[in-house]
C-alpha positions in Angstrom: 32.1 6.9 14.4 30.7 4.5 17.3 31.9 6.9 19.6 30.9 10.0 18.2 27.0 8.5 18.4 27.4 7.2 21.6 28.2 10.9 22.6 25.3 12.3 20.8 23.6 9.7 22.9 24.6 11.0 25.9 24.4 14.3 25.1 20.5 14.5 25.5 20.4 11.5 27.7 19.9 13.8 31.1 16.3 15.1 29.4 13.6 14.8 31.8 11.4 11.9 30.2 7.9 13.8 29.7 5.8 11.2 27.6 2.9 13.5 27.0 4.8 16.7 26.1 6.9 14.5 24.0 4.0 12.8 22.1 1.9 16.1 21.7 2.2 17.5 18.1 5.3 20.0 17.4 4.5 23.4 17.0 6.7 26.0 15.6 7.6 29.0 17.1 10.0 31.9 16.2 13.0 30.2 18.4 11.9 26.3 16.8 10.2 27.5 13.6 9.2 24.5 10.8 11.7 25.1 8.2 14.1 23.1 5.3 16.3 21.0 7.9 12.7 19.7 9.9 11.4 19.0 7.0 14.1 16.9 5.3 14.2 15.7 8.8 11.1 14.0 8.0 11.7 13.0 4.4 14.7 11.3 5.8 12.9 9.3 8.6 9.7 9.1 6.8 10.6 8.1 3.1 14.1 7.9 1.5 15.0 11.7 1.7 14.1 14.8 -0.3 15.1 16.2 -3.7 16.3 19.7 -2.7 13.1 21.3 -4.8 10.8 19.8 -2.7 11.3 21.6 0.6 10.1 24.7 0.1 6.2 23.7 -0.6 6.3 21.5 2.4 7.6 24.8 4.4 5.0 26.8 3.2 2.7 23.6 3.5 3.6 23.0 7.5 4.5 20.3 9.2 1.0 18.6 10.0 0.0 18.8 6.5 3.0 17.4 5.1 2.7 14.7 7.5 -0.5 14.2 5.9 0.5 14.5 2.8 3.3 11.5 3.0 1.1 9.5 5.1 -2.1 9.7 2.6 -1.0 6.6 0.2 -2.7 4.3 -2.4 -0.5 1.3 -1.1 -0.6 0.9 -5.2 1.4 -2.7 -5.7 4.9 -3.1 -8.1 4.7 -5.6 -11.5 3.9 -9.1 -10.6 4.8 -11.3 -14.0 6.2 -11.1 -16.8 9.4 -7.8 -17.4 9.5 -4.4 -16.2 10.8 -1.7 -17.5 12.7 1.0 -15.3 13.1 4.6 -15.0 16.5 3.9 -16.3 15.5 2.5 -19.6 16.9 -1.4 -18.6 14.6 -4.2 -18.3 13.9 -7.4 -16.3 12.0 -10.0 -16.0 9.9 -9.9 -12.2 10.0 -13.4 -11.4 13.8 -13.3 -10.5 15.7 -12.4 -7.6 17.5 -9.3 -9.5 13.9 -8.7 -11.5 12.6 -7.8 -8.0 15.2 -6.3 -6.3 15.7 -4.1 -9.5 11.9 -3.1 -9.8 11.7 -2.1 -5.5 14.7 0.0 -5.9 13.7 1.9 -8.7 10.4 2.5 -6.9 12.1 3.7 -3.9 14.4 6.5 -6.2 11.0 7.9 -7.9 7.9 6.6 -6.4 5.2 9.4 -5.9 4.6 7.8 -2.7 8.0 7.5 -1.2 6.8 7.2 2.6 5.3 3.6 1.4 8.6 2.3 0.0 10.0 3.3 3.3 7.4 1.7 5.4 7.7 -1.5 2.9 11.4 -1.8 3.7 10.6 -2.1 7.4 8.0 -4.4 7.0 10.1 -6.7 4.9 12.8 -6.5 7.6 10.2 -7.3 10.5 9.1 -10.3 8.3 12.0 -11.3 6.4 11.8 -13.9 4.3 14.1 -15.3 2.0 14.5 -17.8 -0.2 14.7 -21.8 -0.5 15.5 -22.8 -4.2 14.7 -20.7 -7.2 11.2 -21.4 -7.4 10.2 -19.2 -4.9 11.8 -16.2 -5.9 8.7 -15.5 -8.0 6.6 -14.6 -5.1 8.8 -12.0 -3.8 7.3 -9.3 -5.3 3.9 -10.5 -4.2 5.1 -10.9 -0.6 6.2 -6.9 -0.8 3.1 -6.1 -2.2 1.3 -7.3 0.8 3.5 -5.4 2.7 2.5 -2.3 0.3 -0.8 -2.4 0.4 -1.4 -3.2 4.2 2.0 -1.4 6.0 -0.3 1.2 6.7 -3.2 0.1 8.0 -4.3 -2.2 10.8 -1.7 -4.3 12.3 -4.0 -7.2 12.6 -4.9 -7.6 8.8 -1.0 -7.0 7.9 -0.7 -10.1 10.1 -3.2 -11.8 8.7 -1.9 -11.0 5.1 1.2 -12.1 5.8 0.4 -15.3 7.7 -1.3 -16.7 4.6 1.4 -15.8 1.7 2.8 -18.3 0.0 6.5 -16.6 0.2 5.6 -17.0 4.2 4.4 -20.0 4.0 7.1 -21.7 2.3 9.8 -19.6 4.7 8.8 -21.0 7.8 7.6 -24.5 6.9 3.6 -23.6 7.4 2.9 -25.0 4.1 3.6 -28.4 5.6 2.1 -28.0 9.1 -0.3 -30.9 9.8 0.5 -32.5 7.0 -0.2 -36.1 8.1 2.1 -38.8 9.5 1.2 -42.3 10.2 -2.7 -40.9 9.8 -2.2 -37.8 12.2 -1.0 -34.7 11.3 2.3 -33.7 12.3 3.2 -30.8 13.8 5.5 -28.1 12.4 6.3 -25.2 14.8 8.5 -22.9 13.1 5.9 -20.0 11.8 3.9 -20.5 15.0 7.5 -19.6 17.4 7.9 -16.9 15.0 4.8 -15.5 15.4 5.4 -15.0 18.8 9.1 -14.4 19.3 9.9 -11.9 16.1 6.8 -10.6 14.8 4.5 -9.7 17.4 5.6 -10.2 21.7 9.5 -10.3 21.2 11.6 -12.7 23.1 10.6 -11.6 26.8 7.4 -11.4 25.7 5.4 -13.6 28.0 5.2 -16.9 25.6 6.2 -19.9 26.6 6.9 -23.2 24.7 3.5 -24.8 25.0 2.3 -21.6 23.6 4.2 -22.0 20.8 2.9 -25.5 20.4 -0.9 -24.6 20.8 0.0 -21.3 18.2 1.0 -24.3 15.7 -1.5 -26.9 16.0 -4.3 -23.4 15.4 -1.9 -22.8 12.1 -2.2 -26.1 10.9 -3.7 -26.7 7.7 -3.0 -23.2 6.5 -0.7 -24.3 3.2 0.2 -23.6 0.0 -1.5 -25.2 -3.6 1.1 -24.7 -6.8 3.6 -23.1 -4.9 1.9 -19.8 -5.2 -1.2 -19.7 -4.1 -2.7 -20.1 0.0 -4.9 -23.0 0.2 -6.7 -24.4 3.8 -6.2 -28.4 3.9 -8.6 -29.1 6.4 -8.1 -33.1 7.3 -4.2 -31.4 7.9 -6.0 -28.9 10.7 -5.7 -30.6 14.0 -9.1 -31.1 15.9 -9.8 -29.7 19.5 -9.6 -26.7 21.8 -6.4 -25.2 22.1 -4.9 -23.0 25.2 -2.6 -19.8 24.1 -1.4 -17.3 26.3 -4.2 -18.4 29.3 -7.2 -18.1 26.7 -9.1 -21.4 25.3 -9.4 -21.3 21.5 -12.1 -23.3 21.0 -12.2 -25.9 18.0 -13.4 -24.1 14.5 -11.0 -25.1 11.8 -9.9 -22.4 10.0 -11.2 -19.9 11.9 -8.7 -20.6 14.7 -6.0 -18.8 13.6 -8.3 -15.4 13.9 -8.8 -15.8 17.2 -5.2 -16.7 17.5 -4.0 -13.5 16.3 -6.6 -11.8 18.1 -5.3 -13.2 21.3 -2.1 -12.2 20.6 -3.1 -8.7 20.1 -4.3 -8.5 23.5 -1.6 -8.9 25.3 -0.1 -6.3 26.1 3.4 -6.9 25.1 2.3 -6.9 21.4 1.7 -3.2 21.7 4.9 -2.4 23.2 7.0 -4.7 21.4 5.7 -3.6 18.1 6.0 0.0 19.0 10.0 -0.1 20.5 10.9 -1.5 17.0 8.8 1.2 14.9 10.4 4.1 17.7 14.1 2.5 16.9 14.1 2.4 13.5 12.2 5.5 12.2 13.5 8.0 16.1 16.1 6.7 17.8 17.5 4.1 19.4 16.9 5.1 23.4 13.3 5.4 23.7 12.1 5.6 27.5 9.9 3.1 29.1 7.1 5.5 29.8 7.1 7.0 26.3 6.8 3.9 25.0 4.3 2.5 27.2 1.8 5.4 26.4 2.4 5.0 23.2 2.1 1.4 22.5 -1.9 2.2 25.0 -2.7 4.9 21.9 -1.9 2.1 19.4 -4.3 -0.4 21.1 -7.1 2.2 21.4 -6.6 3.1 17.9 -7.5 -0.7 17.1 -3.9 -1.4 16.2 -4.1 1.5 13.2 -0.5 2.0 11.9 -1.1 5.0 10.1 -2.4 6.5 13.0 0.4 5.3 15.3 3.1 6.9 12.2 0.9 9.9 12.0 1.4 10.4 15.7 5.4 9.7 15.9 5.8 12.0 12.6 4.2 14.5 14.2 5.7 14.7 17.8 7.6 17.0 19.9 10.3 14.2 20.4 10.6 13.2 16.6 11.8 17.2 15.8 14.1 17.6 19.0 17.9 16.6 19.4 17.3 13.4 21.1 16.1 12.3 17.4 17.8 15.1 15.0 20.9 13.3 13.7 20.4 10.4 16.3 19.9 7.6 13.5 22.4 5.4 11.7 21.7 4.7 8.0 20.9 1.5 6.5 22.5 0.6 3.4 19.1 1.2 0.9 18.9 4.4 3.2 22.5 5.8 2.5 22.4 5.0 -1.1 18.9 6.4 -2.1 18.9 9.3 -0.1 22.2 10.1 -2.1 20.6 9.3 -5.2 17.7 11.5 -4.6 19.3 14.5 -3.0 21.1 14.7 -6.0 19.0 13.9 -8.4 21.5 11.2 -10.0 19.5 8.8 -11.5 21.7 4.9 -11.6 22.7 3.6 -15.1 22.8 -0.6 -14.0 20.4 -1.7 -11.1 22.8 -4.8 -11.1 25.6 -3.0 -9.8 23.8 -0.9 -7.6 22.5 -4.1 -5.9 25.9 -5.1 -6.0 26.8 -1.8 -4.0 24.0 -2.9 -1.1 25.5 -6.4 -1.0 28.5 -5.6 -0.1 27.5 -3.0 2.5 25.8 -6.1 3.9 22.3 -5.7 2.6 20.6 -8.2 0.6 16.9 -6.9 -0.1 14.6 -9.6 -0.2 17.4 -12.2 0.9 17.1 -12.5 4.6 19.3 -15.7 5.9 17.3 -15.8 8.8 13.6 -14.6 10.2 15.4 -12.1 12.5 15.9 -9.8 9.9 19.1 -7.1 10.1 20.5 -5.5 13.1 20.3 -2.1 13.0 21.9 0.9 14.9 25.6 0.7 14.8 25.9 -2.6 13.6 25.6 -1.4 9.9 29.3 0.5 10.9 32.3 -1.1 10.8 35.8 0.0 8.6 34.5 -2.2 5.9 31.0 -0.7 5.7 32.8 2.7 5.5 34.5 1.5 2.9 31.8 0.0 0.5 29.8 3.1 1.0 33.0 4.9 -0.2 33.1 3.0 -2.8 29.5 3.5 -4.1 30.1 7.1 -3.6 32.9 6.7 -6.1 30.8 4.8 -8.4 28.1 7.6 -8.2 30.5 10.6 -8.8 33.3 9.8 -11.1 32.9 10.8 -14.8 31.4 7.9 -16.5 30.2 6.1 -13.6 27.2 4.5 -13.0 25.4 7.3 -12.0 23.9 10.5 -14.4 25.3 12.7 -11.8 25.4 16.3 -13.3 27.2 18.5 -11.5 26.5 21.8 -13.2 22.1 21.0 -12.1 22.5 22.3 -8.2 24.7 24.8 -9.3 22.7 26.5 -12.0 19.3 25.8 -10.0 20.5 27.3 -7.2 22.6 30.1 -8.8 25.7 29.2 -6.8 28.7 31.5 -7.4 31.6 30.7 -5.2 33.3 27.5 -3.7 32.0 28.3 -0.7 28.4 28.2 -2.2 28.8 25.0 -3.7 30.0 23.4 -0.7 27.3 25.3 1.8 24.9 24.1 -0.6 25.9 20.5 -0.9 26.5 20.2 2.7 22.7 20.9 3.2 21.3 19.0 0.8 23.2 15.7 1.5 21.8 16.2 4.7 25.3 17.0 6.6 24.7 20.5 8.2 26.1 18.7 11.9 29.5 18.2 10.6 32.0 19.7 12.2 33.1 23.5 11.4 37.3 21.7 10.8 35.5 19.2 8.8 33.7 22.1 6.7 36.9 24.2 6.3 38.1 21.1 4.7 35.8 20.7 2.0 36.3 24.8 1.5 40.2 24.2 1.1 39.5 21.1 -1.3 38.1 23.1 -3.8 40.7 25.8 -3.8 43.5 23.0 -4.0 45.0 21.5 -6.9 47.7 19.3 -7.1 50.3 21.7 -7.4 49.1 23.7 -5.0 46.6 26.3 -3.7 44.2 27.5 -7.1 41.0 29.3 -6.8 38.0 27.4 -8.2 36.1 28.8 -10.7 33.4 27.6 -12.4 34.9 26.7 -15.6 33.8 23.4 -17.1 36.8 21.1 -16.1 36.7 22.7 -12.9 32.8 21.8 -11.8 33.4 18.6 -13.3 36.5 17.2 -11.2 35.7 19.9 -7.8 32.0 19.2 -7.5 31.9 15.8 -8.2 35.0 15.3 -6.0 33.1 17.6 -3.3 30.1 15.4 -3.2 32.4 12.3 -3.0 34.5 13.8 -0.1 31.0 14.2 2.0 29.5 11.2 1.3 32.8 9.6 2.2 32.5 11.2 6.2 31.4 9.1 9.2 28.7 12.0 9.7 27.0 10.8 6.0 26.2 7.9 8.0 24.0 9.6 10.6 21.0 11.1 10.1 
C-alpha cells in the first residue's frame, strides 16, 4: 500500500506550485463541476464522512455554502459528571477512561456538528495529553471540551485555554512549577519546552534552551487547586524580567504568560509550523514551501482566526484537485467512523469498538507521550491491515457488533442487480479510485458461491451473506485506507 501512495505522490508531484491559484476558492465548471465525490471529499476531510442522503442537498447547496455550513458550529461541550447515556442505549459513567472515550465516539457517529468532532480529534492529537494515575481521568472530558469550544476560533485563546487546564497541567508538570525549594521556587521546564517544540514553533523553530528556561520561570505559578481546578500561586511565580525569543517580558506576575504567548505568536515560525500540521493532516502530506508560507501570512493577518484559516483550505483550488483527492491515509477513528456512517450501522458495545481502535494503535485520550501520533503511512503496516479487517468483520457479520442492515442502501436506492449493489457500495464507502481488476472482483464475488458460479438475486439469504460480505471485501482493500 506504501507504494501505491508513494506513486499517487509522484504522480502530481511535477505540478507547477502556484500558491495563489491554489489558495483561490474552487469554482465549478462543466469539465470540474461540484458534485457527490467533492462533496464527500469534504465530509471526509472536514468531519468523519457523509451518510450517503446527505450529498445531494450539499450539491444543490454548493461548495462555498456547505463549507459554511460545516464550518458554522456551536462548539456545544459533551457530559462532564455523573453517566451518559448513548445513542446506542448503553450507559457510562463520564469520569472514566471508557466513560469518555465512549461519550466522544458516539458524538463523532451522530453529532449535528460533525466538522467539530473532527477538528476536536486534531486538537487532542496536537495537545495530547494522557494520563498519570486514575485520578485524572475525570478531566478528560473537560480537556476536550476546551478543545470543542475553542478549535475554532483564535489560535491564541485555544492556547491560552489549554495552558491553564488542569488535565494540562497535571501532563506536563506545570502544576508544580515554582513550587518552592529551600525558600525559592524551583523550576520545572517540561510544559514551557513543550510549548515551544510541539505546540506552537516545532523543533527547527528558532527556540533555544534558555528560551525554554525563560518560557518556564513566565509559567510558574500557573497550578492546579483539588486536582481539577487552575489556580495562580503567586509566592510560586518567579520575580523579574525575563528574555524569550529576543523580547524582554517585563515582571507582572500572572500576566507574564500573555505576553508570553503573544511573543510566541509573533514569530513567524508559529504561523508556519501550525499551518504545515493543519495542511498534512486535513490535504496532504507534500505541501510546497510557498503555499505554505502565503498561507501561514493570511493566518497571521487574520489575527490567528482558525475558522478562517479552515474556511480558506476547505475552500481551495488545491483541496478539490488530485494532488489532495485520495492523497490522505486514514487514521484509525477516521476508518472506523466513516464506515459507520456511510453505512448507517450504528455499534452495539462502545467497549469493543474502543477495543477495535486499540489495536489499530489508537488510544483516544491516552497519548504516551506529548508528541501525539504519527500520521501518514505510519498508521500502515500488515498488522494495521489486519485489525481494520478485523473490525470490518466485527461490523458485517450477522450478529456482530454492528446494526448493519443490508437490505437499507438497497431499498433506498432501488438497486436491482449485483452490479448495482456493488457500484453503489463502492461509492459510498468512498472507493471509486479502486482499480477496474479490483472492481471486476467484487462483481464476480457476488455471482460466486461455493460450488461455483450462481447469479445473485435478491432473495433474503442472499443480501444477507453477498452484501454484507461485499461491504467486508471493500473495507478489507489497501485503497479503504486512503482517502
Amino acid at each position: 500500500m506504501q507504494q501505491q501512495y508513494q506513486a499517487s505522490v509522484a504522480k502530481t508531484a511535477a505540478v507547477a506550485p502556484d500558491p495563489y491559484r491554489d489558495l483561490a476558492p474552487f469554482v465549478p465548471s462543466a469539465q470540474n463541476p461540484w458534485d457527490e465525490a467533492k462533496a464527500a471529499h469534504l465530509m471526509r476531510r472536514a468531519a468523519f464522512g457523509p451518510r450517503p442522503e446527505d450529498l445531494p442537498a450539499m450539491v444543490v447547496a454548493g461548495m462555498s455554502a456547505s463549507v459554511d455550513k460545516l464550518l458554522n458550529t456551536s462548539g456545544a461541550g459533551l457530559v462532564e459528571s455523573g453517566y451518559v447515556r448513548l445513542s446506542n442505549g448503553e450507559q457510562y459513567p463520564v469520569q472514566s477512561r471508557y466513560g469518555s472515550r465512549a461519550q466522544w465516539v458516539d458524538a463523532m457517529l451522530t453529532s449535528v456538528e460533525p466538522a467539530v468532532e473532527k477538528m476536536t480529534l486534531f486538537w487532542s492529537d496536537h495537545f495530547s495529553v494522557g494520563t498519570k494515575m486514575a485520578v485524572h481521568e475525570r478531566l478528560l472530558v473537560r480537556y476536550t471540551n476546551v478543545l470543542r469550544q475553542y478549535g475554532f476560533g483564535r489560535f491564541r485563546d485555544l492556547l491560552l485555554e489549554v495552558t491553564k487546564d488542569p488535565a494540562m497541567l497535571w501532563w506536563l508538570d506545570n502544576n508544580v512549577n515554582g513550587q518552592p525549594e529551600n525558600g525559592a521556587p524551583k523550576i520545572n521546564e517540561n510544559y514551557g519546552r513543550e510549548l515551544l517544540e510541539l505546540f506552537t514553533m516545532g523543533v527547527d523553530g528558532g527556540y533555544t534552551q534558555q528560551d525554554v528556561r525563560e518560557a518556564a520561570k513566565c509559567l510558574s505559578g500557573w497550578s492546579t487547586a483539588a486536582v481539577d481546578a487552575f489556580v495562580y500561586k503567586p509566592t510560586w511565580h518567579v520575580i523579574g524580567d525575563k528574555f524569550v525569543l529576543g523580547r524582554r517580558i517585563y515582571s507582572n506576575g500572572q500576566r507574564e504568560v500573555l505576553d508570553l504567548l503573544d511573543t510566541i505568536l509573533g514569530h513567524p515560525a508559529t504561523a508556519r509550523f501550525i499551518v504545515t500540521k493543519i495542511w498534512k493532516y486535513f490535504v496532504s502530506e507534500d505541501p510546497y514551501p510557498q503555499l505554505i508560507n502565503l498561507l501561514a501570512h493570511m493566518w497571521r493577518q487574520s489575527g490567528y482566526d482558525i475558522r478562517s484559516l479552515m474556511s480558506t483550505i476547505f475552500k481551495s483550488n488545491y483541496f478539490y484537485s488530485e494532488r489532495a483527492v485520495q492523497r490522505s491515509v486514514k487514521n484509525p477513528v477516521e476508518f472506523v467512523i466513516q464506515a459507520l456512517r456511510a453505512t448507517n450501522a450504528p455499534w452495539r458495545s462502545y467497549r469493543l469498538l474502543d477495543t477495535r481502535l486499540v489495536q489499530m494503535g489508537y488510544r483516544l485520550l491516552e497519548y504516551k507521550d506529548p508528541s501525539g501520533y504519527e500520521d501518514g503511512v505510519a498508521w500502515i503496516d500488515e498488522m494495521a491491515l489486519v485489525a481494520r479487517a478485523n473490525f470490518a468483520n466485527d461490523m458485517t457479520r450477522v450478529n456482530g457488533m454492528a446494526l448493519f442492515d443490508p437490505n437499507r442502501e438497497i431499498n433506498l436506492d432501488n438497486l436491482n442487480s449485483a452490479k448495482a449493489v456493488v457500484d453503489h457500495y463502492i461509492r459510498i464507502l468512498g472507493l471509486d479510485h479502486v482499480p477496474p481488476p479490483v472492481r471486476n472482483i467484487a462483481y464476480l464475488f457476488m455471482d460466486l458461491v461455493d460450488t461455483g458460479p450462481e447469479p445473485f438475486t435478491f432473495t433474503a439469504s442472499k443480501v444477507q451473506e453477498k452484501v454484507r460480505g461485499l461491504v467486508h471485501l471493500l473495507l478489507s482493500l489497501p485503497e479503504a485506507s486512503i482517502h
